[in-house]
C-alpha positions in Angstrom: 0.0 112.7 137.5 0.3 108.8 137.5 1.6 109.3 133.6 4.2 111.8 134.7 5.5 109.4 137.6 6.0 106.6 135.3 8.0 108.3 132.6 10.2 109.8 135.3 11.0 106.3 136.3 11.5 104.9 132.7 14.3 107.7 132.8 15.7 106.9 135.8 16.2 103.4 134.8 17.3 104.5 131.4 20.0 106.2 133.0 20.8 103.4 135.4 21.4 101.0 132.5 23.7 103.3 130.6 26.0 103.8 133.3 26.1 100.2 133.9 27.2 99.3 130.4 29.8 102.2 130.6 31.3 101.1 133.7 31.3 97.5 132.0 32.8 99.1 128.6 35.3 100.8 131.0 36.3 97.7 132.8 36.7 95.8 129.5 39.0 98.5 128.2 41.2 98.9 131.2 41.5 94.8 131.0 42.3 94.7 127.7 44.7 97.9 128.0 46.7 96.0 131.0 46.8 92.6 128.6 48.3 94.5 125.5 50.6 96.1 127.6 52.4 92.7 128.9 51.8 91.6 125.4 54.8 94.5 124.3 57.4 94.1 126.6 60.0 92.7 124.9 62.4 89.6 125.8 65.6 89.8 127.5 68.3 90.1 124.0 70.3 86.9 123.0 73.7 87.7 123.1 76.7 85.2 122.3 78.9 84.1 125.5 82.2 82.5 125.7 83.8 80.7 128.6 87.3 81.6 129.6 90.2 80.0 129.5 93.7 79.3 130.5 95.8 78.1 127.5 99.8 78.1 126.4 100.2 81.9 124.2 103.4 83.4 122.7 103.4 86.8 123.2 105.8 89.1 121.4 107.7 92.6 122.4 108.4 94.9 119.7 110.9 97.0 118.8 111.8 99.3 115.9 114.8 98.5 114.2 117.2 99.8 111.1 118.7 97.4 108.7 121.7 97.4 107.3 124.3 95.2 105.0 126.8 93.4 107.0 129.0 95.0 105.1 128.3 98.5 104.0 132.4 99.1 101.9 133.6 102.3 100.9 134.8 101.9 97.2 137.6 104.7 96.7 140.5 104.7 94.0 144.0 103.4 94.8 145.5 105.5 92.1 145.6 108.4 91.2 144.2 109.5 87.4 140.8 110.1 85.4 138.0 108.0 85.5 137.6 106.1 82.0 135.1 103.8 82.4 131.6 103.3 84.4 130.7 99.6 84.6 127.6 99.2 86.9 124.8 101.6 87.6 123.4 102.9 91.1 121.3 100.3 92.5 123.1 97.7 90.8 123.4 94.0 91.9 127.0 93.2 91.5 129.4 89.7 91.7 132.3 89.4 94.1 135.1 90.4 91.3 132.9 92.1 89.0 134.7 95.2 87.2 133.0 98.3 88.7 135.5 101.2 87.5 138.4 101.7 85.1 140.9 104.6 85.5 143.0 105.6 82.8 145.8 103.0 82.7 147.9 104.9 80.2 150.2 106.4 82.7 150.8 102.8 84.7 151.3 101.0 81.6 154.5 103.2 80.8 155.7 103.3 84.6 155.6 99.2 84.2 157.0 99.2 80.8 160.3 101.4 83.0 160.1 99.2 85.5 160.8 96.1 83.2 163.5 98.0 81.3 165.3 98.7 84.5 165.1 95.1 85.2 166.9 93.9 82.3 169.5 96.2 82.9 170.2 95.2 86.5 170.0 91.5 85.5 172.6 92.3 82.3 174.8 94.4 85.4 174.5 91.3 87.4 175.3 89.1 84.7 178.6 91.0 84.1 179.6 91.1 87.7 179.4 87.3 87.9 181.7 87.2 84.8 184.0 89.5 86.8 184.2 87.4 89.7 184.6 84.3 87.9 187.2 85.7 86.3 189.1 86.9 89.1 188.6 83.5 91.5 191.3 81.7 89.8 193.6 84.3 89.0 193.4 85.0 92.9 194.3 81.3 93.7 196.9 81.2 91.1 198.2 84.1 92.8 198.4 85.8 89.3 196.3 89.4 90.9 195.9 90.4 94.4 192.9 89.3 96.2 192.0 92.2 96.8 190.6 92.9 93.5 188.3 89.5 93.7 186.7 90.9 96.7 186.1 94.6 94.6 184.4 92.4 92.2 182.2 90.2 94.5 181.2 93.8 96.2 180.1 94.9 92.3 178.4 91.5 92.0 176.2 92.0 95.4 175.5 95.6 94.5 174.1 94.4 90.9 172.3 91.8 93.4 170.6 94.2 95.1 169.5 96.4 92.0 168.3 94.0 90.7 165.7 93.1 93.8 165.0 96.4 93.7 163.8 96.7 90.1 162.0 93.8 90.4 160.0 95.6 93.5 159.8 98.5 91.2 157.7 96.6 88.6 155.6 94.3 91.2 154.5 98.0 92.3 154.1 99.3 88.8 152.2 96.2 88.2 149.9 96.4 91.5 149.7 100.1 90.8 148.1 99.4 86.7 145.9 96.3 88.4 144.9 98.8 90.6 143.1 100.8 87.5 140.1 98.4 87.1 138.2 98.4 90.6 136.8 95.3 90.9 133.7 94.4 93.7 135.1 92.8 96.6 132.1 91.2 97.7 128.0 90.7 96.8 126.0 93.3 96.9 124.4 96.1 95.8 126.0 99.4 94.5 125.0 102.6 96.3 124.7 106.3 95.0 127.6 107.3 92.4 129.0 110.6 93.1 131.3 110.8 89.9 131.2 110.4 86.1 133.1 109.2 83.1 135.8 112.2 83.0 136.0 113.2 86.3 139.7 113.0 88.2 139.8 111.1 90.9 142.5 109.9 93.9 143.6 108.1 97.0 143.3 111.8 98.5 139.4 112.8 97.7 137.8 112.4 101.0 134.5 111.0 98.8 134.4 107.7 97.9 133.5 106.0 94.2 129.9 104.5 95.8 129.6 102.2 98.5 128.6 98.6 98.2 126.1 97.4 100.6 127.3 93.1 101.3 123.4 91.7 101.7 124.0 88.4 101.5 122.9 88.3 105.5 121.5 91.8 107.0 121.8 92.9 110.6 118.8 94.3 111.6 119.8 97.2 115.2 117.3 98.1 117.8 117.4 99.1 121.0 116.1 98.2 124.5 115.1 100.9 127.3 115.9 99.8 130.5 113.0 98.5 132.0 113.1 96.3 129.0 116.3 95.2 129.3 115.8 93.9 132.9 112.9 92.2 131.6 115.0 90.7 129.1 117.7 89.4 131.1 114.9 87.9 134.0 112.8 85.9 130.8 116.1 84.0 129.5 117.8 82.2 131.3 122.0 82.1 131.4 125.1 83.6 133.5 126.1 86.3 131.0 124.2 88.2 128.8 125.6 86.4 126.0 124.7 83.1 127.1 120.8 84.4 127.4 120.9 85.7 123.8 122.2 82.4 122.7 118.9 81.4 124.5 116.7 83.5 122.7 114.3 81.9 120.6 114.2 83.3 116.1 112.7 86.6 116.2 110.7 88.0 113.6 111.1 91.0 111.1 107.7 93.2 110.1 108.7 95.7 107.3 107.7 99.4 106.7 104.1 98.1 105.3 103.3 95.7 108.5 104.0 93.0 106.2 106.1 89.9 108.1 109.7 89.0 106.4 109.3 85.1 105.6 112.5 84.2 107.0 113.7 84.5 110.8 116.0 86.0 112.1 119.1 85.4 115.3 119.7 87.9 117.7 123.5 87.8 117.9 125.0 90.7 120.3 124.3 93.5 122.6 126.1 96.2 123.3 128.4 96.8 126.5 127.1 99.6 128.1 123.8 102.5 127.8 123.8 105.4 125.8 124.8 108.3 127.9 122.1 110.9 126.0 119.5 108.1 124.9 119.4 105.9 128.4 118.8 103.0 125.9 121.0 99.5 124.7 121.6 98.4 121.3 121.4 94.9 120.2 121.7 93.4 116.4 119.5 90.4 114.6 120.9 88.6 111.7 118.6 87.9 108.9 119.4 85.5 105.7 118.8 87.9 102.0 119.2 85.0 99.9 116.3 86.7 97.8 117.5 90.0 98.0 114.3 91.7 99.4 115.8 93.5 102.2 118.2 96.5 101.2 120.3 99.1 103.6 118.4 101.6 105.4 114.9 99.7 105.1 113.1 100.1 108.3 111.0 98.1 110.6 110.1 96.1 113.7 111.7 93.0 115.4 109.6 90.8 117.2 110.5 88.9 120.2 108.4 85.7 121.1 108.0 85.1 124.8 106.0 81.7 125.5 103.2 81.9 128.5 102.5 78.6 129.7 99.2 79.3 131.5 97.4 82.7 130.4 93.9 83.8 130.4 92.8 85.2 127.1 89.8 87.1 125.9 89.0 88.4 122.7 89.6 92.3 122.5 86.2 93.3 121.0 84.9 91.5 124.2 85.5 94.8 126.4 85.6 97.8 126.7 87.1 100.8 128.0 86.1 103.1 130.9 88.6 106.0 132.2 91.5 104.2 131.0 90.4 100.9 132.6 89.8 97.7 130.1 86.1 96.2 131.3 84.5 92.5 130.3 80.5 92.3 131.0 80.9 88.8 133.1 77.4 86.4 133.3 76.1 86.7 136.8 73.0 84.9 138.6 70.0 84.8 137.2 71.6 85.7 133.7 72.0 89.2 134.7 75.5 90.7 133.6 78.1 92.6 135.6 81.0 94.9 134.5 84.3 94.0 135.6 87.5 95.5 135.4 90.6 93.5 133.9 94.7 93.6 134.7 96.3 93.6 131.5 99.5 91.7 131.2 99.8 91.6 127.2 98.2 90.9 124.1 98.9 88.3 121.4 97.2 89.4 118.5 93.7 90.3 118.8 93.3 88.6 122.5 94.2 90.3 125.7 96.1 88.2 128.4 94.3 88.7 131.9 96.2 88.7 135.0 93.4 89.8 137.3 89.5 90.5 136.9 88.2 87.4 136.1 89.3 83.7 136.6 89.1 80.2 134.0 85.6 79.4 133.8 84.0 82.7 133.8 81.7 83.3 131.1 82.0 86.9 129.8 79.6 88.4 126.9 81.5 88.3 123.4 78.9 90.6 121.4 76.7 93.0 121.5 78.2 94.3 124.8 77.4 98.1 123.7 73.7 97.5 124.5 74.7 96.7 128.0 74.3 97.6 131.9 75.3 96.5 134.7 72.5 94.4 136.3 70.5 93.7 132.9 69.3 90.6 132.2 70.2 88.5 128.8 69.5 85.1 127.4 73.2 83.7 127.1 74.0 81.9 123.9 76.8 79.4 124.5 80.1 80.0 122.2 82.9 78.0 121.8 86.1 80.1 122.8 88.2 77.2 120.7 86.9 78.3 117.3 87.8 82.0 118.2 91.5 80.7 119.2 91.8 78.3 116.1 90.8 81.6 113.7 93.2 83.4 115.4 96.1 80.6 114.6 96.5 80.1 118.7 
């Protein structure tokens, strides 16, 4: 009986034991669960911040323009007759005098050939009635005939006058009209399409014209303003007429059909008087130099108008984002935690957005990363100079 007592309590105490060292090994576990788990958490993310900024920025307004020569000439024949002679092809780059056309001269050569002959006849009539009155003038004073024939013969003597100045008219025409044969260029430029060939009968009276030649020495570039515009226009320059603002108005730039920038600037030299009736829009016209002869009529593009903001704040564009047609910056907050606020947009200048309202100079506003963001989330700010973004961005 004693035996049986004392295994029962070697059990008992067996037992005991084992569910001390499992409550122990349960202990340890939970400890060392609880220490991993702080051990994973992971750090606030470094994300790059810049300070903002008020700085001088140019800002530009665009418009789409059209360009064309400042001279764009119809080239039509004075004369009638068929066209001989092609000198220049479409597209060409032609001289101020350089022969374009030739007509057949045939038929003006003969009309100044009869023109000359009926010249020398009215000088040899006029010749014959100064004999006559020479003649006469003495005979009259020696009263050998009657006077009355001296003033027949200085009548004759006018009238061969007069044909005379008349033939001579005769072959300055017939001498216009065979210069008029060869049509020369009567200006720089370049020739346009050529509607005609060698062969083909042409006059003062086809309502189609030989080509056109495009003057592209200087090229006026036209675009238009919409009202709005306009009024902002006339409140940035300054001046009591609209002409005396333009005349204010600083070079404007040129971008062409492939976003490339013309290298030379342009002057914006007139505006229209009045709005179009059907378009509600006003025209104005910007003179470009074509020394080189890149621009050509009916190229297409944009002008650029520079407006200078003295004190703007800027922020770089992939600094924000958008939210139901609202522009947003994350802005550092206390304790590092970030906050979404919304912006006023006045403008842009390149890749930067000018900031009327939303944030003020000095605010520090996350430049990356900003996708990985919510509002109240904490971040370890890395300091970024703003200057090195401006000076990329030639600003």
């Amino acid at each position: 009986m004693k035996t049986i007592n004392k295994a029962a309590l070697l059990i008992r105490q067996s037992i005991l034991v084992s569910l001390l060292l499992a409550g122990i090994a349960l202990y340890s576990s939970c400890n060392s669960s609880s220490a991993g788990g702080n051990a994973s958490a992971p750090p606030p993310p470094e994300l790059p911040v810049i300070s903002v900024s008020s700085r001088p920025v140019t800002t530009y307004d665009e418009f789409t323009a059209t360009i064309q020569g400042s001279r764009d000439i119809e080239i039509r024949p004075q004369v009638d007759g068929y066209l001989e002679a092609i000198y220049v092809d479409e597209g060409a780059l032609v001289k101020k005098g350089q022969p374009l056309f030739r007509i057949d001269a045939r038929p003006y050569r003969e009309q100044l050939n009869t023109a000359n002959a009926i010249l020398l006849s009215a000088k040899a009539a006029l010749q014959n009635a100064s004999i006559n009155v020479s003649k006469l003038t003495p005979l009259v004073q020696n009263n050998v005939v009657s006077d009355v024939q001296l003033k027949s013969a200085k009548a004759a003597y006018d009238a061969a006058k007069a044909n005379v100045a008349q033939a001579q008219s005769q072959v300055q025409t017939a001498r216009i009209n065979l210069g008029y044969t060869t049509i020369t260029a009567p200006a720089d430029g370049y020739i346009g399409m050529i509607p005609f060939k060698t062969g083909s009968l042409v006059g003062k009276s086809l309502p189609e014209e030989l080509t056109v030649l495009s003057e592209t020495r200087n090229m006026h570039a036209y675009f238009t303003m919409s009202e709005v515009d306009f009024i902002q226009f006339k409140e940035h320059f300054s001046g009591s007429t609209i002409q005396e603002k333009i005349k204010r108005m600083p070079e404007v730039e040129l971008v062409l059909a492939d976003n490339s920038v013309y290298p030379v600037k342009g002057k914006v030299e007139l505006a229209e008087g009045q709005f179009g009736k059907t378009t509600g829009t006003i025209s104005f016209r910007a003179t470009f130099p074509n020394v080189s002869g890149l621009l050509r009529s009916g190229n297409t593009g944009k002008i650029k108008i520079p407006t200078l903001v003295n004190n703007s704040l800027l922020i770089p564009q992939e600094a924000t984002f958008e939210l139901q047609d609202k522009v947003f910056v994350y802005a550092l907050a206390d304790s590092n935690k970030v906050l979404g606020k919304p912006l006023t947009i006045e403008g842009t200048s390149g890749n930067f957005y000018l900031v009327s309202k939303g944030l003020k100079a000095g605010d520090k506003i996350v430049y990356q990363g900003i996708d990985r963001l919510r509002d109240g989330m904490v971040i370890n700010p890395k300091s970024m100079s703003a200057d090195s973004l401006f000076k990329a961005a030639s600003l």
